[in-house]
C-alpha positions in Angstrom: -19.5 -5.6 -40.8 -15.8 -6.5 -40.0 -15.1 -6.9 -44.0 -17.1 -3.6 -45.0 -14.9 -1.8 -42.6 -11.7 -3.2 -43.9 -12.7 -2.2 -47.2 -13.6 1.2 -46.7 -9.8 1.5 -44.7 -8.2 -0.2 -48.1 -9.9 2.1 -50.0 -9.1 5.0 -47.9 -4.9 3.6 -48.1 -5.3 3.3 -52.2 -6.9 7.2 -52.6 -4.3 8.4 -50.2 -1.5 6.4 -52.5 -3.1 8.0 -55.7 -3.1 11.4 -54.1 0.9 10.9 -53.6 1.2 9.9 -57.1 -0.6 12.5 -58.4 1.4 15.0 -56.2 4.9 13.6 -57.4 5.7 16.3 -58.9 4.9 19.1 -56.6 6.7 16.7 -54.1 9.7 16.8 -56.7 9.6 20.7 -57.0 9.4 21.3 -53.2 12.5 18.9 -53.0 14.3 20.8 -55.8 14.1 23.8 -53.3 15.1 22.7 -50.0 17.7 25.3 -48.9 16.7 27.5 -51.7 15.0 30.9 -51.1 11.1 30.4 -52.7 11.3 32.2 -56.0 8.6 35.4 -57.0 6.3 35.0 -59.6 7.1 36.6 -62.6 5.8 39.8 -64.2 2.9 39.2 -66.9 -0.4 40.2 -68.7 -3.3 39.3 -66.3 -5.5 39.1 -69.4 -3.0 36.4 -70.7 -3.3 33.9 -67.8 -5.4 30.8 -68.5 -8.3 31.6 -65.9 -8.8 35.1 -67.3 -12.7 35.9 -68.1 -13.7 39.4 -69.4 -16.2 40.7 -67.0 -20.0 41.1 -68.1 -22.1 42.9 -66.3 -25.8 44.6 -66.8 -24.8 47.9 -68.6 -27.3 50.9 -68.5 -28.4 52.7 -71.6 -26.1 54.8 -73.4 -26.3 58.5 -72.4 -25.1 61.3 -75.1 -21.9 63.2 -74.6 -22.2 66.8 -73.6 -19.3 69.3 -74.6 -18.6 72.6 -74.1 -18.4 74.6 -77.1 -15.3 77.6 -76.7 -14.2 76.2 -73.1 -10.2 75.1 -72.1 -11.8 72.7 -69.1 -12.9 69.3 -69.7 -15.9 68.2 -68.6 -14.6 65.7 -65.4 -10.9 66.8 -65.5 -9.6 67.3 -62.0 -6.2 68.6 -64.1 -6.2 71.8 -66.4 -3.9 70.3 -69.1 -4.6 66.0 -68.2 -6.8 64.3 -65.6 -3.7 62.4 -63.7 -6.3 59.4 -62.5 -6.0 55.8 -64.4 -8.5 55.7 -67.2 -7.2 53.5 -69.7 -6.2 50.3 -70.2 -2.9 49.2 -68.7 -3.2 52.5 -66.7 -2.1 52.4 -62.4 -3.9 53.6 -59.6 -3.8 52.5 -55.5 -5.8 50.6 -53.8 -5.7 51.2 -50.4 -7.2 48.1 -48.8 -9.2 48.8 -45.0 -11.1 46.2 -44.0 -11.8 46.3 -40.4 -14.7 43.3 -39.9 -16.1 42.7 -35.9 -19.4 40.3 -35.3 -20.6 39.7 -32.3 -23.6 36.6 -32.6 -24.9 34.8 -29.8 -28.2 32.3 -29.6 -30.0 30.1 -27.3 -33.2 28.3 -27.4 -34.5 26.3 -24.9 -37.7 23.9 -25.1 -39.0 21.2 -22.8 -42.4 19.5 -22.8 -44.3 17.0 -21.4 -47.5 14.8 -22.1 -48.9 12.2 -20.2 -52.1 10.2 -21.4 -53.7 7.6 -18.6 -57.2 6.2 -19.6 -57.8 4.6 -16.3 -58.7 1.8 -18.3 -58.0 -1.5 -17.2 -60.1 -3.8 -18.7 -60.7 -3.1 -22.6 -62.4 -5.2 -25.1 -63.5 -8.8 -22.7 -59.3 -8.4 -21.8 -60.2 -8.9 -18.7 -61.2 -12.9 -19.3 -57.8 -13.7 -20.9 -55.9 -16.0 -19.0 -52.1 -17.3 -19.4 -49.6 -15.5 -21.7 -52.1 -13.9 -23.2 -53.1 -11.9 -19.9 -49.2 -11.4 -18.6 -48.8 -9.9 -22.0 -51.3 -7.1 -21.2 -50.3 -4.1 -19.7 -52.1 -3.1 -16.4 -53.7 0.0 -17.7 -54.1 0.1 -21.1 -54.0 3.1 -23.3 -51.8 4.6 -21.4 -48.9 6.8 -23.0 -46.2 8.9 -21.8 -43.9 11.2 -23.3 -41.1 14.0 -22.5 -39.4 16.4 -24.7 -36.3 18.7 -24.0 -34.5 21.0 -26.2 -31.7 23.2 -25.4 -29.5 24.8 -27.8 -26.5 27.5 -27.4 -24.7 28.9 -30.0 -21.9 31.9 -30.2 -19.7 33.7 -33.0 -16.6 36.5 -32.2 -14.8 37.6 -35.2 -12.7 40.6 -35.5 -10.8 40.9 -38.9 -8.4 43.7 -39.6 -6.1 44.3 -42.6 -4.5 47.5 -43.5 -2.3 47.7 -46.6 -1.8 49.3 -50.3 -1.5 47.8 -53.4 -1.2 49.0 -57.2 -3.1 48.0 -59.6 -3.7 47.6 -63.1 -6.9 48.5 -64.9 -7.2 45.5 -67.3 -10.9 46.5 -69.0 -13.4 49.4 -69.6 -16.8 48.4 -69.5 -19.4 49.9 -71.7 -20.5 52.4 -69.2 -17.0 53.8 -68.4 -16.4 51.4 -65.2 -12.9 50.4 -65.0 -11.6 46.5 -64.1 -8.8 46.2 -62.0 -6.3 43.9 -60.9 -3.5 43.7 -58.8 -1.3 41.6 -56.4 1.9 42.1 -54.7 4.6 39.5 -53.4 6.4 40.3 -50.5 9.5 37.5 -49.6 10.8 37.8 -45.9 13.3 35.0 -45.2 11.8 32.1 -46.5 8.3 33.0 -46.6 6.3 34.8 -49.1 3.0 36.8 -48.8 0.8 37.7 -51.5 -1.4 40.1 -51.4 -4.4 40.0 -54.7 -6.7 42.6 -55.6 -9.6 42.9 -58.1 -13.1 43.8 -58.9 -14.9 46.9 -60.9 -14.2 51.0 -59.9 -16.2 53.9 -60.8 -13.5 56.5 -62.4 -15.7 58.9 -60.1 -14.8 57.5 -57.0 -11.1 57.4 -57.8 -9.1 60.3 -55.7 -7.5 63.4 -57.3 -3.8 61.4 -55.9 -4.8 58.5 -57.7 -6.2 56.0 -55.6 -9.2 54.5 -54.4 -10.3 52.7 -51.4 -11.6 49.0 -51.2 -14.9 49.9 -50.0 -15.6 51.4 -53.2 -14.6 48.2 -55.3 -17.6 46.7 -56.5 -17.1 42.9 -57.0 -14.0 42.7 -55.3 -11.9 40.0 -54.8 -9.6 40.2 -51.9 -7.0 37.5 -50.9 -3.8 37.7 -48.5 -1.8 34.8 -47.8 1.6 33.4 -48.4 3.5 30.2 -49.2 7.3 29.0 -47.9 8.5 27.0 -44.9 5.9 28.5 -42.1 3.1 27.8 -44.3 4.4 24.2 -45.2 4.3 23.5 -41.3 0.9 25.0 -40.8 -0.8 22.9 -43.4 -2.0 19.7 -42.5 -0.4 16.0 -44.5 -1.8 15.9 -47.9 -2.3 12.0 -47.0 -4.7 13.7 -43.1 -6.3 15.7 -46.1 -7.8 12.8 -47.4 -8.5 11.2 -44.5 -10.2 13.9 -43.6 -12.7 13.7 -46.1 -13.0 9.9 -45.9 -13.4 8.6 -42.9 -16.8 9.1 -41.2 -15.7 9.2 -37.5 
């Protein structure tokens, strides 16, 4: 037991010595900029980044477009000479992000029973003319059982989530059916911390406003993240070495 334990704790040492090897050079690059301010991501193509995937989703038939013969107004222009809302490719439109998320959960179950089984019986198949060990090992009564059963569980959940913000975004794909895929995220550095702020998922043009943006409610599939990364961050992460430990050990 003694050698299995020591092991599982030499084991446990080597994967955390691996894990700082493998994190050398982060560890080098967060050296580098001790002192330094943490630097903004550069501008680029979110169809060009390695994890980009064009979106697929179920497409309804194709309906026939409808013109109108001898008329200056398009047919879902909200402008006379050019509908100002993104429609395009590479066009920009606002997302104004509202999520306001409050849940209230609490449960408890409570169970309890109790059997009790007494024959009365005290002398069962010719028991009664055993003698020696073989009569002490008897019980007094005999099929006779007992048995008590108690349940009680509790459990609660508060969460209140609020986030209030704006972001522009960039429509990166038209789907068949004329739903537009957009993306956007936004760096914010204060001091020596940064927040990022990423938005995506699918719009209807319909449900973008005449000012050009949209809320967040109305993004289908959307993919919301705020966070940050810089010295406060650093100190509110746990050791990459308690990480592992984490995982590992089972007590």
């Amino acid at each position: 037991m003694v050698k299995s334990l020591f092991s599982r704790v030499v084991l446990a040492f080597t994967l955390v010595g691996l894990s700082g090897l493998a994190g050398g050079c982060s560890a080098v690059d967060r050296l580098s900029m001790i002192g330094e301010k943490p630097p903004l991501s550069a501008i680029d193509n979110p169809t060009a980044k390695a994890g980009y995937k064009p979106v697929q989703m179920p497409m309804p038939t194709p309906q026939p477009a409808s013109y109108n013969p001898n008329s200056l107004w398009r047919t879902g222009s909200r402008a006379f000479f050019k509908d100002q809302r993104a429609a395009q490719i590479g066009d920009i439109l606002t997302v104004a992000v509202n999520i306001k998320d409050t849940a209230n959960i609490a449960n408890e179950t409570q169970r309890s029973r109790s059997n009790k089984e007494d024959s009365g019986t005290t002398a069962f198949l010719g028991s009664q003319w055993l003698t020696g060990t073989a009569a002490k090992a008897l019980p007094g009564r005999t099929l006779t059982a007992d048995s008590t059963s108690t349940s009680d569980g509790k459990g609660s959940v508060a969460r209140q989530e609020a986030l209030t913000t704006n972001v522009a975004a960039v429509v990166t794909q038209i789907l068949p059916n004329g739903n537009l895929v957009v993306e956007g995220k936004q760096e914010i550095r204060v001091n020596f911390e940064v927040r990022e702020l990423v938005v995506a998922g699918i719009v209807r043009p319909e449900d973008i406003q005449s000012d050009n943006t949209i809320d967040s409610s109305k993004i289908a599939e959307a993919r919301i993240a705020y966070g940050g990364r810089g010295q406060i961050t650093d100190v509110q992460q746990p050791r990459y070495g308690q990480q592992v430990l984490d995982v590992l050990l089972p007590f």
